[in-house]
Each structure stands twice: as C-alpha cells, then as structure tokens.
C-alpha positions as CSV (number, residue, x, y, z in Angstrom):
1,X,42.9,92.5,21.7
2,X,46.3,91.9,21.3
3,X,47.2,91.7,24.7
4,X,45.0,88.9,24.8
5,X,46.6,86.9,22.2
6,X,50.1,87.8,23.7
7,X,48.9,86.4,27.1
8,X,48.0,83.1,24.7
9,X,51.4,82.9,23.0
10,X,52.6,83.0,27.0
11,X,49.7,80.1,28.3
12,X,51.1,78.2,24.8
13,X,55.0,78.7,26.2
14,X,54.4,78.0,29.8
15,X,52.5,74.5,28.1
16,X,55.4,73.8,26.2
17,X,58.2,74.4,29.2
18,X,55.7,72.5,31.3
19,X,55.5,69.3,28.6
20,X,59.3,69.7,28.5
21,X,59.8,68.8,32.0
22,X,57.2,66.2,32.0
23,X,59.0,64.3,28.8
24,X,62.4,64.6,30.2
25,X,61.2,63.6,33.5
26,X,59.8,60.1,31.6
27,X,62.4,59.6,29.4
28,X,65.4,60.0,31.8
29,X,63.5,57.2,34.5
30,X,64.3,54.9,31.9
31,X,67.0,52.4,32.7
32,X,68.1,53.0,29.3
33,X,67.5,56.6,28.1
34,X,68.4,57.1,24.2
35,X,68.5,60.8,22.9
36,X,66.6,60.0,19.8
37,X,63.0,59.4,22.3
38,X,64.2,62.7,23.4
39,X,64.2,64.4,19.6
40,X,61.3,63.0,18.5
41,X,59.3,63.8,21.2
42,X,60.2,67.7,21.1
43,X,60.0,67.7,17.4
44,X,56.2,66.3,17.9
45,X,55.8,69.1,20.6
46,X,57.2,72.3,18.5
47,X,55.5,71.3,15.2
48,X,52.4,71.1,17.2
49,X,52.6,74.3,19.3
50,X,54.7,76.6,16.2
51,X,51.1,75.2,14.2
52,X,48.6,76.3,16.8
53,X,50.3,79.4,17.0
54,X,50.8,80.2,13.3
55,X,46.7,79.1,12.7
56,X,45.9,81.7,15.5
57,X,48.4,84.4,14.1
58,X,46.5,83.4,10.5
59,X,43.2,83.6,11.5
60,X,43.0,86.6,14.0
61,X,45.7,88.9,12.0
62,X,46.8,91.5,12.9
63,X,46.0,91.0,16.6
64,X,46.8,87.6,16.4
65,X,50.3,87.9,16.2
66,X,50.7,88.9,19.5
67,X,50.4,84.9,20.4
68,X,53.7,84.7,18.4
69,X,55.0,87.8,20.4
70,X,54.6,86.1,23.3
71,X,55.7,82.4,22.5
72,X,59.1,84.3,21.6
73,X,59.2,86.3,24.8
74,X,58.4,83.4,26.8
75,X,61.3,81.2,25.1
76,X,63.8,84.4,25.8
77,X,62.6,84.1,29.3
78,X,63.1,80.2,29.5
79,X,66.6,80.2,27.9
80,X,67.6,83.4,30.4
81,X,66.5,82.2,33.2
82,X,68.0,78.7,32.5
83,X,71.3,80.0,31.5
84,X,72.4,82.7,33.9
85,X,72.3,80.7,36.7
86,X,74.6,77.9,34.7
87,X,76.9,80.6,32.9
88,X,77.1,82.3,36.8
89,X,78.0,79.2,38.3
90,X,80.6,78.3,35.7
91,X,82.1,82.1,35.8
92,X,82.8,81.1,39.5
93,X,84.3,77.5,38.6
94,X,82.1,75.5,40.8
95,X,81.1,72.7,38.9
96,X,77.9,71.9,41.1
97,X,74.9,73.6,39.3
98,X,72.1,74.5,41.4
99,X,68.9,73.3,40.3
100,X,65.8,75.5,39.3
101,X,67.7,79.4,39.0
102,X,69.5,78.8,41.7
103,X,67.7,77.9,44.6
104,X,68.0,74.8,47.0
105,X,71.4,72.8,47.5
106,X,73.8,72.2,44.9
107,X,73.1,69.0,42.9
108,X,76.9,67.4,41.5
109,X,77.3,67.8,37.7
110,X,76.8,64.9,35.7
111,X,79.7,62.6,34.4
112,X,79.8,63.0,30.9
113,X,79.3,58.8,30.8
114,X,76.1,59.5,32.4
115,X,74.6,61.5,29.7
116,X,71.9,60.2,27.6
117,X,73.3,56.8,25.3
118,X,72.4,56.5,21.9
C-alpha cells in the first residue's frame, strides 16, 4: 500500500512541475512581468499541494506517508535534473544554457536587465 501512496506523492510532484511551467509560461508573456505574480502564485500552489499531501499522510498513516516520500523524491529529481545540466554548462564556461537537460540548440543567457522587474 505504500507503494501506492508513493506513486501519489509522484502524480502530486509531476502536477506541481507541470503547473510550474504553465504559470511561468503566463506570467513571463506578459509585456510587463513583476516577480511578486510569480511568488504569489507558487506560494498558492505549495500551500495547496504540501496540504493535500499532509491530509493524505494524516488520514492513511502509516502508509500514507509514502505520498510525502515521493513529493520529496520527485522535488530531488526536479532540482537534479534542472541543475546538472546548468552547473555542467557553467563548469565549461559557455554561457549559453541548453534548454530542457540538455537537449536541442543552445538558447543565449538572459541579460540580467531582462529578468523579471518588480
């Protein structure tokens, strides 16, 4: 059974990685993007997801934590496989980043004036 809920906590992450890259996607179209849309909206998103997965946790313990098991390994995942790829390409000093792990053509980095304005 808790193999179950782990494969939940991983449906719950693979939501919350999808719901990223929709929001950012929305926001930065924006002629005008502002970091604080940005906050609020993953704020909104984490308290949502960290209270679905607590409730589960709560009401199925002990198997029930496995949903919290696998929102962590899912997040470790996300951050690895979003990193290496940036930390590999800095080690080398290109500054383009490829996008999505490394596959595809180089995109340029951003200036830093092009980052999101408050």
């Amino acid at each position: 059974m808790f193999g179950v809920f782990f494969g939940v906590g991983l449906v719950l992450g693979l939501v919350n990685a999808l719901l990223v890259q929709r929001s950012v996607a929305s926001i930065t179209s924006e002629a005008n993007p502002i970091k604080h849309k940005m906050a609020l909206n993953s704020a909104t998103r984490l308290l949502i997801i960290t209270v679905v997965g607590l409730t589960v946790a709560y009401l199925f313990r002990p198997p029930g934590l496995g949903v919290v098991f696998g929102l962590a390994l899912f997040q470790v995942y996300l951050v690895l496989s979003t990193a290496l790829p940036v930390w590999k390409k800095i080690r080398t000093g290109d500054p383009d980043i490829p996008p999505s792990g490394g596959t595809g053509p180089a995109i340029p980095a951003p200036a830093a004036d092009d980052m999101f304005k408050d």
